[in-house]
N, C-alpha and C positions, 0 to 999 in steps of 0.2 A: 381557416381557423388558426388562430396564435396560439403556441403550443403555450404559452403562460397564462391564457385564461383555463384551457385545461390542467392545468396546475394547480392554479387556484380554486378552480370548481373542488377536485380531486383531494385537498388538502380542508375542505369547509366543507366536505361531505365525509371524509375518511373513509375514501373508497381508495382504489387505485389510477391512475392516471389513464390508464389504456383502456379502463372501464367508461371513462369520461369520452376519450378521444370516438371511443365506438359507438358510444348512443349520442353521441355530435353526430355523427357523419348519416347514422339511421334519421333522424330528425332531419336531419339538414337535407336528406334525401327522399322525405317526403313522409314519413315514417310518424304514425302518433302513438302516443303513451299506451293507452293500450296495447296495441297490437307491439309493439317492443317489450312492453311487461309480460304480455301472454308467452308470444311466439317468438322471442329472440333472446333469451335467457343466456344460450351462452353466446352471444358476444356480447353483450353485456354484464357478464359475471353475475346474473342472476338480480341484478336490480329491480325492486320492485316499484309499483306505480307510485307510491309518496314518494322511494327517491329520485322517480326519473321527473315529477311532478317539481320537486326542490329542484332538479338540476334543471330542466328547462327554464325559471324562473331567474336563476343565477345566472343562467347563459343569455339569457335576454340583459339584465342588468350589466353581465363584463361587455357585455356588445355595444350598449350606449354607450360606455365609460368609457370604451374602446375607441370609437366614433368621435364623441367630445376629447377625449384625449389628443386626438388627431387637429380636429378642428384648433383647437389650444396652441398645438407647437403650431400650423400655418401659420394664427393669429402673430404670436409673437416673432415668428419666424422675416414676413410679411415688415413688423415696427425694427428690423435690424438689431435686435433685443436679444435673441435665443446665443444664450451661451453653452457651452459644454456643460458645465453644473446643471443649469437651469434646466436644461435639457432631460439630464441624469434625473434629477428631482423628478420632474412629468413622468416619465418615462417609469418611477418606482412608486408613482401615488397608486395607494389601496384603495383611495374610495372616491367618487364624486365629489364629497365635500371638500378634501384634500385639493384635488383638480382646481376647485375653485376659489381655494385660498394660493392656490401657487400664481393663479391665472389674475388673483385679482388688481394688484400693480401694473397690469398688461389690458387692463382690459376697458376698452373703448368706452368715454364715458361723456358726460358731456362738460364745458368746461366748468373745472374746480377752480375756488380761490389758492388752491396750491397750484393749477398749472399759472393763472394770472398771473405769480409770484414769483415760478419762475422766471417766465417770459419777459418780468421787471429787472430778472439777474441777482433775485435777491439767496438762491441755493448757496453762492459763496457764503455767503451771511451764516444761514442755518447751518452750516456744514462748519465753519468755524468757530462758532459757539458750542455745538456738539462737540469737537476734539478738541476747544482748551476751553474751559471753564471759570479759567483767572480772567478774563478778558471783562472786560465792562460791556454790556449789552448796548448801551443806550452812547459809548465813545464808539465801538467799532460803528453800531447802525447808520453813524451819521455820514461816512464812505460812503453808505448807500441811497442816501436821497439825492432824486432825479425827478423832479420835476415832470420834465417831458415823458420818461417812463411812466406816471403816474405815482410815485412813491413821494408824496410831499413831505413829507418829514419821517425824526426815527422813529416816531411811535406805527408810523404805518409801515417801516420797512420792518421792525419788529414783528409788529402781526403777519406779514403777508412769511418769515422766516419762518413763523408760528404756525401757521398754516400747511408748510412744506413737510415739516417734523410732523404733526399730528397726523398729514397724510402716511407719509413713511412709517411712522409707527402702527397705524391701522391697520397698513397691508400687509407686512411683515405675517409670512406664513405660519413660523412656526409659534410664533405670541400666539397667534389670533388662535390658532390649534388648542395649545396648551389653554389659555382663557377658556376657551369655550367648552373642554371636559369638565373643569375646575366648576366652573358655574352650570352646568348641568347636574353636578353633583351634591352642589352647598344651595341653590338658589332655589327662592318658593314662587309658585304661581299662584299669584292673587286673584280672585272676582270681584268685580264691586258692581251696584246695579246704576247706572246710566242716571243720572240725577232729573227725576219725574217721570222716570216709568216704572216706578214701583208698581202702580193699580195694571197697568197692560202686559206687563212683563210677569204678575205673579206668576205663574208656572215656572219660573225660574228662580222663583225665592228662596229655595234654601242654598245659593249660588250669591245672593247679595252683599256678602259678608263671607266669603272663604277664600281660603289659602292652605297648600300643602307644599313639599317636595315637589320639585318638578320631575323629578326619573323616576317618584312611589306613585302617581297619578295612575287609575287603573283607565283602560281605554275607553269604558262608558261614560265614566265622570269627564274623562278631557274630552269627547266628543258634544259629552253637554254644553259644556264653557264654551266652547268650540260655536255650539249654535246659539246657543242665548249673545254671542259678540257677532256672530253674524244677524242674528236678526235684532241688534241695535239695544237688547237690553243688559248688555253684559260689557264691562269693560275688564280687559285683562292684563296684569302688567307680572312683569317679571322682579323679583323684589330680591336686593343683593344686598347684605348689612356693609353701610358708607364707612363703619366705623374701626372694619378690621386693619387700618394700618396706621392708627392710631387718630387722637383727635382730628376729627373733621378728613379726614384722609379715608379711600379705600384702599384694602389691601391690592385690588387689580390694579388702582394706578401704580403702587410699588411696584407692581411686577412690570409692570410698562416701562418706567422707569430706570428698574434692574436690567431690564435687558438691553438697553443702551447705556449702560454705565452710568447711569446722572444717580448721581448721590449728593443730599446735601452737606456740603461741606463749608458753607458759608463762602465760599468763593464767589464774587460778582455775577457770576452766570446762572450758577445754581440755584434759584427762585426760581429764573426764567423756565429754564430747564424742566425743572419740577412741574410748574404750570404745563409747558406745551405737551407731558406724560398725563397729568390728570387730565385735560380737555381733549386729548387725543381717545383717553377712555370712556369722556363720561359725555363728550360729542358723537364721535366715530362707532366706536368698539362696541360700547354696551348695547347701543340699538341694534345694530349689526346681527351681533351675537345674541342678542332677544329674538328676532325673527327666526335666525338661525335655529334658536333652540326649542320656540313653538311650533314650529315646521318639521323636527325633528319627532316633539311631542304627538303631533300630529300625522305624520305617516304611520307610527308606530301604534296609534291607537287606531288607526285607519286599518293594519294591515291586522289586528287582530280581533276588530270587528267583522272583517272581510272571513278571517280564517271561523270566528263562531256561525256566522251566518252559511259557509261553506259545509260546516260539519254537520248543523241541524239540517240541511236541505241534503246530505248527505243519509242520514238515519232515515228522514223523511222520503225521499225516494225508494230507499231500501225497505221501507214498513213492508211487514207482513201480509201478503194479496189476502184477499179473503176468496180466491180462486175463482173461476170462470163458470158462476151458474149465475140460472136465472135471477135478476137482482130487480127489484121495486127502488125508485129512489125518489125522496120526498124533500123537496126544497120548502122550507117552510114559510108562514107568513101571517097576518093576522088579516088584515082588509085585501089585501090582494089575493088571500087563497093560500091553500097551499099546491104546489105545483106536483105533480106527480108523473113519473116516466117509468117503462118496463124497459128494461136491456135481457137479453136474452144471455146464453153462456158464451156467445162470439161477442157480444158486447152492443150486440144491433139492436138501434130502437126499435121497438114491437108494437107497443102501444103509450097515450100519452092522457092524464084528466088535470083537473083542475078542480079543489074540494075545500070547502069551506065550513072549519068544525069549529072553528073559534070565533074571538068576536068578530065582526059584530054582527056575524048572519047564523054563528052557533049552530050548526047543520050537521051535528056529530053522529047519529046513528046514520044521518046519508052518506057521511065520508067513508064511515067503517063499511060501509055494504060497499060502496064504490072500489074499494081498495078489497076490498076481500075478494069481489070477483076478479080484479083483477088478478091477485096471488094464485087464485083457482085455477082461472083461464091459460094464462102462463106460467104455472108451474114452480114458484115465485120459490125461491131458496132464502133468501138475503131479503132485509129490508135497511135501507142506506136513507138515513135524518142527515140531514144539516144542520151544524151547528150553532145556524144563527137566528135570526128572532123569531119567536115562536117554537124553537126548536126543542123544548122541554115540555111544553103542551101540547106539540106534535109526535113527541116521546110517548108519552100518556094517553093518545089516540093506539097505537100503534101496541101497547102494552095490553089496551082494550082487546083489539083485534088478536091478540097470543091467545089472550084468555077467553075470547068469547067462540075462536073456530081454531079447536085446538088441533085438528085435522090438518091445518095447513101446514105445522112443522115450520115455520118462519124466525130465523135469529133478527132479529136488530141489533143494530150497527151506528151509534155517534159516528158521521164524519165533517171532517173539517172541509168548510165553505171558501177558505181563502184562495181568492184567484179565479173562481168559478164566472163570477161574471164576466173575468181576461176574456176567458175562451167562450164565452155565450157569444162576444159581441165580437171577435175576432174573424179575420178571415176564412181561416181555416170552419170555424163550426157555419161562418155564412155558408162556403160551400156544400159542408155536408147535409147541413141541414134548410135550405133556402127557405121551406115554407113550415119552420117551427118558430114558433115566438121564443124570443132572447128567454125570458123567462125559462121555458120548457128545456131549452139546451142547458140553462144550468141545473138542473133534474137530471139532466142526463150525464153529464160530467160526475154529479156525487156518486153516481151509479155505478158508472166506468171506474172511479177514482177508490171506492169501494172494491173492487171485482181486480184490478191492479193499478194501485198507486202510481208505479212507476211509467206505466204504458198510456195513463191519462195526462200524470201530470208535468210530461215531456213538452206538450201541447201547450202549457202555461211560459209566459217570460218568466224566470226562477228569481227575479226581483219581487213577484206579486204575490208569492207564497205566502209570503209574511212570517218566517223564523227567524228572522235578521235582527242585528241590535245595531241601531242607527245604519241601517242600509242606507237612508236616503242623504246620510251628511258625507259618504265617502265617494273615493273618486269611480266616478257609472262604471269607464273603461275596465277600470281594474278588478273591481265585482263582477262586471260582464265576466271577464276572462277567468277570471276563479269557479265560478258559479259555472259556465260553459263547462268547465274542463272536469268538475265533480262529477255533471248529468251524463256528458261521456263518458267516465271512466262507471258510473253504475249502469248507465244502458251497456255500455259492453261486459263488465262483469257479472250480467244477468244473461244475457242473451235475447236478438227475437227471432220471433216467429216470423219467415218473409212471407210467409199466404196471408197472414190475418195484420202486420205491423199498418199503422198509418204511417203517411207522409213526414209527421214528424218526429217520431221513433226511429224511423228507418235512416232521419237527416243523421241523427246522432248516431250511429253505428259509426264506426272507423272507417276511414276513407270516402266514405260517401258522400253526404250535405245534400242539403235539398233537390237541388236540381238532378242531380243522380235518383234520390228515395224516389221524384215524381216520377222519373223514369221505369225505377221497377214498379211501380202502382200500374204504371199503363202499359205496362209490359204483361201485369200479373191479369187485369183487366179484358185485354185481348187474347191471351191466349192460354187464361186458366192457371191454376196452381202451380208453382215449381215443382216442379217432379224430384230435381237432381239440382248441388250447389254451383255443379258446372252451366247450368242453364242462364246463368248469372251473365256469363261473356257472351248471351245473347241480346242483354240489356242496350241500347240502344248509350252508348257514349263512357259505358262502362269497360275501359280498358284494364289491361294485364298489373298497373297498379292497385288502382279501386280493388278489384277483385281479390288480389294480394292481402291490401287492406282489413278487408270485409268480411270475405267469407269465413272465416273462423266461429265470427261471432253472430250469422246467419245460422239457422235451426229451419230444418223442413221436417216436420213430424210424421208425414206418412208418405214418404218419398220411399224413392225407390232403396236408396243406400242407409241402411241404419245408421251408415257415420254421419249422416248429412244431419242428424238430429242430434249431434254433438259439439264439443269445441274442441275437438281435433278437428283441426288446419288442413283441408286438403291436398294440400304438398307434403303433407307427412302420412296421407295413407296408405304409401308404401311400408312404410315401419308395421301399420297395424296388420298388413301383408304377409311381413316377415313371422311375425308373433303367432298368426295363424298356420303359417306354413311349419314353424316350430313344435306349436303344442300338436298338430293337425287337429284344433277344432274349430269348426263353422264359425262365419262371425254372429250368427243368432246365440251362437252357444257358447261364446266368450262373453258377448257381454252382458254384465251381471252378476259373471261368475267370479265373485271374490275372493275365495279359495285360491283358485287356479292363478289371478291375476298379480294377487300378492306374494306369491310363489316365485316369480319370474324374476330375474335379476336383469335391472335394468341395462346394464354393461353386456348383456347378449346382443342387444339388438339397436346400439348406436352403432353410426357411421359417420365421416368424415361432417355432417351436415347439422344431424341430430344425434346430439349429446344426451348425456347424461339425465339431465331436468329436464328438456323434453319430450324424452320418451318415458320416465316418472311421470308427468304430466299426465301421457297418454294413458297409461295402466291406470292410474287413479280416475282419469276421465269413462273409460270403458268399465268401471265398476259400476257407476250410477251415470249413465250418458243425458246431458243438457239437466244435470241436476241443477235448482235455484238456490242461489247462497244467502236466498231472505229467509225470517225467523219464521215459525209457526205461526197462524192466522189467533189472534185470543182477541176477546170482547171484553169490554168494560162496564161495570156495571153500577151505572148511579143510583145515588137514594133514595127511593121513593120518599114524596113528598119535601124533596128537599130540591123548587125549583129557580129560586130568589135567593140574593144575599140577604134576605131578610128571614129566611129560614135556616140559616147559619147559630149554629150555639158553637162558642168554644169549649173544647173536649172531645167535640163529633167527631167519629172517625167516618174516611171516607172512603171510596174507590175514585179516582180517577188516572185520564190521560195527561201525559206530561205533553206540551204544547210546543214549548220553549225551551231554551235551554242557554245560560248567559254566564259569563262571566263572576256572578255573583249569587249565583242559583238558578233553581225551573221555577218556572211555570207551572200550574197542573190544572188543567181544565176540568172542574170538579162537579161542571152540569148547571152551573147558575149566571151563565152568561157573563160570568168574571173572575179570569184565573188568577187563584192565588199562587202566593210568591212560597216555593222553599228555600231558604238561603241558603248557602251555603254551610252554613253550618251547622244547618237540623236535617242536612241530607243521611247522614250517618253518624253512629255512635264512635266515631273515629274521624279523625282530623282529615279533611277531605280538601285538597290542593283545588282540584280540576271538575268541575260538578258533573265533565263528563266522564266521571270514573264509575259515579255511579248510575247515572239516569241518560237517557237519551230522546228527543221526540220521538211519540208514540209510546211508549214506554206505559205499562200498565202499574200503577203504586197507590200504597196506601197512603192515608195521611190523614194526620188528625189538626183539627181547627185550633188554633192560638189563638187568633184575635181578628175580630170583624170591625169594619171600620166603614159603615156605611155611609156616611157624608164625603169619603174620601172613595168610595169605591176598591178599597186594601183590604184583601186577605192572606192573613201571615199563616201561613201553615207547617208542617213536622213531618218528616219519615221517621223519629222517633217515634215512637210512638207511646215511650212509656211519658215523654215529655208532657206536663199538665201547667195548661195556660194559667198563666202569671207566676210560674212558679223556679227555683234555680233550678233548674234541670242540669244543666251542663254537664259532662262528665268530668269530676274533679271540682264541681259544688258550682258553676256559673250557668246561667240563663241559656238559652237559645238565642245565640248574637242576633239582633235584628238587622234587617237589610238594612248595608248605608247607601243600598245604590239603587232601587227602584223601589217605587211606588206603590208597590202589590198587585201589581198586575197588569193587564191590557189596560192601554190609554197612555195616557201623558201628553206632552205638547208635540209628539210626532201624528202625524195629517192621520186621522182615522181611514182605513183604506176600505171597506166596504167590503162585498166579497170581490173586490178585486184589489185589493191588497190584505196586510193582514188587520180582520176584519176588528182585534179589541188592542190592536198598537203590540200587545208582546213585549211591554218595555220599552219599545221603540223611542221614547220619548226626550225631551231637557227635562223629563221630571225624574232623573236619577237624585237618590237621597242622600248628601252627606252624614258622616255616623256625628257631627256635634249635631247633627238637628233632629236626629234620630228622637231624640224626647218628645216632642211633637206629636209621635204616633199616640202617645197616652196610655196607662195600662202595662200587660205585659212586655211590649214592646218597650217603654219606656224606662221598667224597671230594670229590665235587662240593661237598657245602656248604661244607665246610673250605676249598675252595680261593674260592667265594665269602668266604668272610666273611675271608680274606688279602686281599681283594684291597681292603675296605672302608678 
């Protein structure tokens, strides 16, 4: 480890250095975020999983930089080039990009009309026009024609001089540095539509015709431009005014200019000069530093697309179980049936129908008998809808059945469908289930995923979720690895159960991964329930790491040691040893006892090993042992009669589930097959930054209807609530801003995923809305912008 990248870590974290140098060495030792966040507090100064999550990130990135750096000095080292400065230079670059403006004069390319010009001998040339400017360009050049070099006259020795200098000045680190802040700053990104794909390209129309800032661009909007120029209907140019250094002149070629001293001075050379500064910028530089700065644009909207999609699949896993009973779950459908599966409170298929109450075989009094015995038979707690077609008429079955056998005591349950078909057709539900129809398994997923979210939806790739905003334009790797590293840090922040965990629950535990999880399966398979956490190092390939790892965050419920149903770490049940030998009471009878526990000063009972916060840990952990850090289980409840966007009035107030969750507002799935949009600025009667300040998927809220827009499939909706559609609401006398960045809801031009992705887009789409086109919407929405852009 270079003790300068822990420096730098250490200084961009504003931690200290030695906290850096020791969660290296844990990591680099085999060590995951987890389990150093848990159980390694003090040597790491108590770091928590976002910042060991940031530092591993930054340690990955000084590590490439690190790598390239290296490669760099060979490279030039290798062309007899690497001077002591130059050296110095690499040796202090802070960033990648730096790296590869020092490297770019160095770096193997294939031949330029600057090298041919050399190789003609014409550098003397260029080199002496540059340091005297009185010279006549066109008496010195004629020294240099040669025939046989290929320089047939001065006009050619002229150019190829021309060529040397433009090169020179292009690669020049510190210009090109400097240029390129400069014009990320002052420069606009234009769209324009590809001339005749206006009719194939409409989903990207209100893109035809725009331009911003390029450093205000919010990460939705430049992922749209982003896809609308990959799929050929979008062209995008970087636009710089020609005219800052006066007539017909840019200001950047002055500065190119400037920094090789050429001024005009009317001296013989000084045209020339001037010339090979502008052609140097507006050949070389400008393009250069255009890619430069869409690439820049583009990671940055890449990694905070990456970070929304992380947070929503973050809340989402964490949702509220609705706990481990008997659950009905009903996949809905209209010509196929609707699908129906019983899970018992382990989660075991029990029984499975297939019921047809809608069109076109309208069999509703057989459905309700059919599904009533079953609730009867199996003792049915929960009933779990899918949110997808049919899913409000199946609502409405189901609402029958409360009301017609009221005996049964049954809550229903909206849940969301996305990704259900992943695991119907996966390997994983082949083997569990070899002889259920793909159908019937996704019945059984809503069930599970109903009874706990997190312990089904581990079993899904976390791309098919579908809370993502343009997941499918960013880089897979780098979402894999963000999305991986969430799912583990909530399956270990929750904990499992090793008697009842699947294979893929158990992969995600710390230390483990599948080929270990299959091992406890058939470890637990042959020889019965875990008794005890030590019975773990019986596990067939699970060594004194794994186990290290792991067992923390392993819960055995009716084992033999009450600690074993904890997250105290078995290497510290000495401590809880000590604690009983102090109070002298039983461990039945400590824990629980909160009185007693809070009483204790944690400075009695560290040692050389466990400090301070981990044995605070412990006390707080033996008050409520293998407590769950998810919220309280609550249901949502939609409108009767309200099951179509055609049953939409603006004023209605609603209930629904927030879905989504973007950059520019939520989502609210409000029971009509099409979530509308709150923006960001009708989420609160206060200026709201972050929309996840106030809402998060699953999130239960009100909201009243703005504006319906059924040709477009847009609902504009309010957590105001005192807000009254088409009117100034604002607080301080303005409208409720309408969205300038989605469309109102599921859809757009991102691939409709079915239940195996997300099933209504979530925004996903190029159909992000700029706020000049915003009038378009008509109505409320429209008068709003109007009266925005008066007031500019």
């Amino acid at each position: 480890m270079s003790r300068s990248i822990a420096q730098t870590i250490a200084t961009d974290l504003g931690i200290r250095e030695a906290q850096v140098a020791a969660t290296i060495e844990l990591l680099d030792g085999g060590a995951t975020v987890p389990f150093v966040a848990r159980y390694r507090k003090e040597v790491t100064g108590g770091l928590d999983d976002t910042q060991l999550r940031t530092l591993d990130e930054r340690l990955r990135y000084l590590r490439e930089m690190e790598d390239r750096r290296g490669a760099i000095l060979k490279s030039i080292d290798e062309q007899g080039k690497l001077t002591d400065a130059l050296r110095k230079q690499i040796d202090e670059a802070d960033s990648k990009a730096r790296l590869e403006d020092l490297y770019l004069p160095y770096r193997p390319k294939r031949r330029t009309k600057a090298m041919i010009a050399r190789e003609q001998g014409l550098e003397p040339l260029a080199d002496g026009l540059l340091a005297d400017p009185s010279q006549d360009p066109e008496t010195v050049a004629a020294g240099f024609v040669d025939a046989e070099k290929g320089v047939a006259d001065t006009k050619a020795a002229l150019e190829g001089a021309k060529q040397i200098l433009m090169e020179r000045f292009a690669e020049d680190a510190e210009l090109v540095g400097s240029l390129r802040e400069e014009v990320w700053s002052t420069a606009r990104l234009k769209a324009r539509v590809v001339e005749g794909k206006e009719q194939e390209g409409a989903k990207f129309s209100d893109y035809f015709d725009w331009g911003e800032p390029i450093h205000k661009i919010p990460s939705h909007r430049a992922l749209a431009m982003f896809r609308g120029r990959k799929e050929e209907f979008l062209s995008l140019t970087l636009s710089v005014d020609p005219e800052d250094g006066g007539p017909g002149r840019s200001h950047f070629e002055d500065k190119v200019a400037r920094r090789f001293g050429i001024v005009d001075q009317g001296r013989p050379a000084d045209a020339w000069l001037t010339e090979c500064a502008r052609w140097a910028w507006r050949v070389k530089m400008s393009l250069h530093i255009e890619l430069d700065l869409t690439g820049r644009l583009f990671e940055a909207a890449e990694e905070e697309a990456i970070k929304v999609f992380a947070n929503n699949l973050r809340d989402l896993l964490l949702a509220a179980p609705g706990g481990m009973r008997p659950t009905l779950a009903l996949d809905p459908g209209f010509r196929t049936g609707v699908k129906v599966a019983v899970v018992d409170a382990t989660g075991k298929l029990m029984d499975t129908a297939t019921i047809y109450p809608h069109e076109p075989k309208r069999q509703w009094d057989q459905s309700l008998a059919v599904i009533a015995a079953l609730c009867q038979k199996h003792g049915v707690e929960l009933v779990a809808i899918g949110n997808g077609t049919a899913s409000r008429e199946t609502d409405r079955l189901v609402a029958d059945l409360i009301r017609n056998y009221p005996a049964l005591k049954v809550t229903k349950v909206m849940v969301s469908e996305a990704g259900a078909s992943v695991y119907s057709a996966s390997e994983f539900a082949a083997k569990e289930f070899p002889d259920l129809d793909v159908s019937l398994r996704g019945a059984v997923s809503i069930g599970r995923r109903l009874q706990d979210p997190l312990a089904e939806l581990v079993k899904i790739d976390p791309k098919s979720i579908g809370v993502g905003q343009y997941q499918h334009d960013v880089g897979q790797g780098k979402l894999a690895r963000s999305l991986d590293s969430v799912v583990e840090d909530c399956v270990n922040g929750v904990g499992v159960d090793i008697n009842t965990a699947s294979v893929p629950l158990l992969a995600r535990v710390s230390g483990l991964g599948e080929s270990l999880a299959r091992n406890i399966v058939a470890w637990r398979d042959e020889n019965g329930a875990f008794r005890q956490r030590k019975q773990l190092k019986d596990v067939p390939r699970l060594g004194p790491k794994a186990f290290e790892q792991a067992a923390g965050f392993l819960r055995i419920t009716d084992g033999g040691d009450p600690l074993d149903r904890s997250a105290v770490h078995p290497e510290a049940y000495p401590v809880v040893r000590r604690i009983i030998e102090a109070t002298g009471t039983p461990i039945d009878q400590l824990i629980g006892n909160v009185k007693l526990l809070r009483s204790l000063d944690p400075e009695r009972f560290t040692d050389e090993t466990f400090g301070v916060p981990t044995v605070s840990d412990i006390l707080k952990e033996l008050e409520k042992p293998g407590r769950d850090p998810r919220p309280e289980f609550k249901t949502a409840e939609f409108k009767e009669g309200v099951e179509e966007m055609k049953d939409l009035k603006p004023g209605m107030l609603l209930e629904g589930v927030v879905s989504n969750v973007a950059n520019f507002g939520a989502f609210v799935d409000i029971g009509v097959h099409q979530d509308g949009l709150v923006h960001v600025s009708a989420l609160a009667d206060r200026f709201v930054k972050d929309p996840r300040e106030v809402v998060k998927p699953g999130d239960i809220v009100k909201v009243k209807v703005l504006e319906v827009d059924l040709p477009r499939k847009r609902i504009s909706l309010t957590m105001r609530l005192s807000d009254q559609p088409g009117a100034d609401s604002r607080p301080g006398g303005g409208a409720a801003k309408p969205s300038p960045d989605a469309r109102g809801g599921r859809g757009g031009p991102g691939k409709p995923g079915g239940k195996g992705g997300p099933k209504r887009g979530n925004g996903g789409g190029g159909g992000t809305r700029p706020q000049q086109d915003a009038g378009a919407f008509g109505g409320a929405l429209a008068e709003a912008f109007a009266k925005a852009k008066a007031k500019k």
